[in-house]
C-alpha positions, 0 to 999 in steps of 0.5 A: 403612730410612727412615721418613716423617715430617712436615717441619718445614716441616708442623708450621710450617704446622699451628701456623699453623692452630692459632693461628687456631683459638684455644689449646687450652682447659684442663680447669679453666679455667671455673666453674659459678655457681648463682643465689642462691648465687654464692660457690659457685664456688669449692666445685663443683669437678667438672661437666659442660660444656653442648654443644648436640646431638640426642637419638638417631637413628632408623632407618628400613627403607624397602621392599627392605631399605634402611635409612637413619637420621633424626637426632634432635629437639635435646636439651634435657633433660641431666644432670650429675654435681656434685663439691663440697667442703665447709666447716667452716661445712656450706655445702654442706650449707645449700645442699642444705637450701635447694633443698629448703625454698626452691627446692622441689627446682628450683634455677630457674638456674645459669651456666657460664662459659668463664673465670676470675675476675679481680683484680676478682672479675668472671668473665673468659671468652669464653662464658657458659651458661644452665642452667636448672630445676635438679633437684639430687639428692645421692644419696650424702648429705654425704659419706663421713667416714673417721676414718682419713683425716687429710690428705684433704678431704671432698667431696659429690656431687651429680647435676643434671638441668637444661634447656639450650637453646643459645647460641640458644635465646632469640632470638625469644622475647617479653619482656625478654629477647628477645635478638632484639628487643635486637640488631635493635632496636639495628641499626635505630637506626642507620638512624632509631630504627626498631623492631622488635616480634615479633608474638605467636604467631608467628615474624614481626617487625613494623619500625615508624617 
């Protein structure tokens, strides 16, 4: 019997596809920097990745019985479960400590990467991530010691609930870090040195010049 198989000619056409696509990205291939305490990288080893999405669903039961459903407000509150290794010098533990007496509990923002850091100690990668508020919690204390684990590294674990708002999130918001204002304000200056300026409590963007 013979079975039907994808031709070579399919697979050519769909490596094609893939290519335009961009290369399959690896699990390891991206960081998480807390503010404040940027060396850290090296040591948060495990982490979750942000995405944008809505929170559940609702259903709705309309009259005869009809049931449909509504999608959910964005979510902007998630929560992440941390791996960290630490050092000799009880780096993880200081910087549990610090969140506590200089943060309050609130680590105020942190940035995932997609990317790795280069020869010269820049993060080279194609999408950056702002996290921010960070409750870090380390509910298992400094780590587990085992007196009869010679070849095994210790290793904290750490939740983290944080406040993540998109790639998006900040156009239109006023002040200076309005990511809008910047890129409108810089295409009008090709066409005269006209400026835009978000009008306050409003959506509405006022061009002058």
């Amino acid at each position: 019997m013979i079975n039907s198989l994808p031709t070579l000619q399919t697979y050519k056409r769909q490596y094609a596809t893939t290519k335009t696509l961009g290369a399959a990205m690896l699990a390891c291939n991206a960081l998480l920097v807390p503010e404040g305490f940027e060396n850290l990288y090296v040591l948060i080893t495990n982490f979750q990745r942000p995405i944008v999405s809505n929170n559940d669903s609702a259903d709705v039961d309309f009259a005869g019985g009809l049931q449909a459903h509504v999608a959910g407000v964005p979510k902007t509150n998630f929560e992440s479960q941390w791996t960290m290794i630490e050092t000799e010098k009880g780096v993880i533990s200081s910087f549990a400590e610090q969140i506590v007496n200089k943060y309050g509990g609130i680590l105020p923002s942190a940035k995932v990467h997609d990317g790795h850091v280069n020869d010269g100690g820049v993060v080279k990668g194609v999408r950056t991530y702002d996290l921010e508020d960070l409750a870090i919690t380390f509910a298992d204390g400094g780590g587990e010691i085992d007196s009869s684990s010679r070849s095994q590294i210790l290793q904290v674990q750490a939740s983290c609930r944080y406040m993540y708002f998109g790639q998006s999130g900040g156009l239109g918001i006023k002040g200076t870090d309005d990511l809008f204002t910047t890129i409108l304000t810089n295409a009008l200056n090709a066409f005269g040195g006209l400026t835009a300026m978000p009008n306050a409590g409003s959506q509405d963007v006022t061009i002058y010049g």
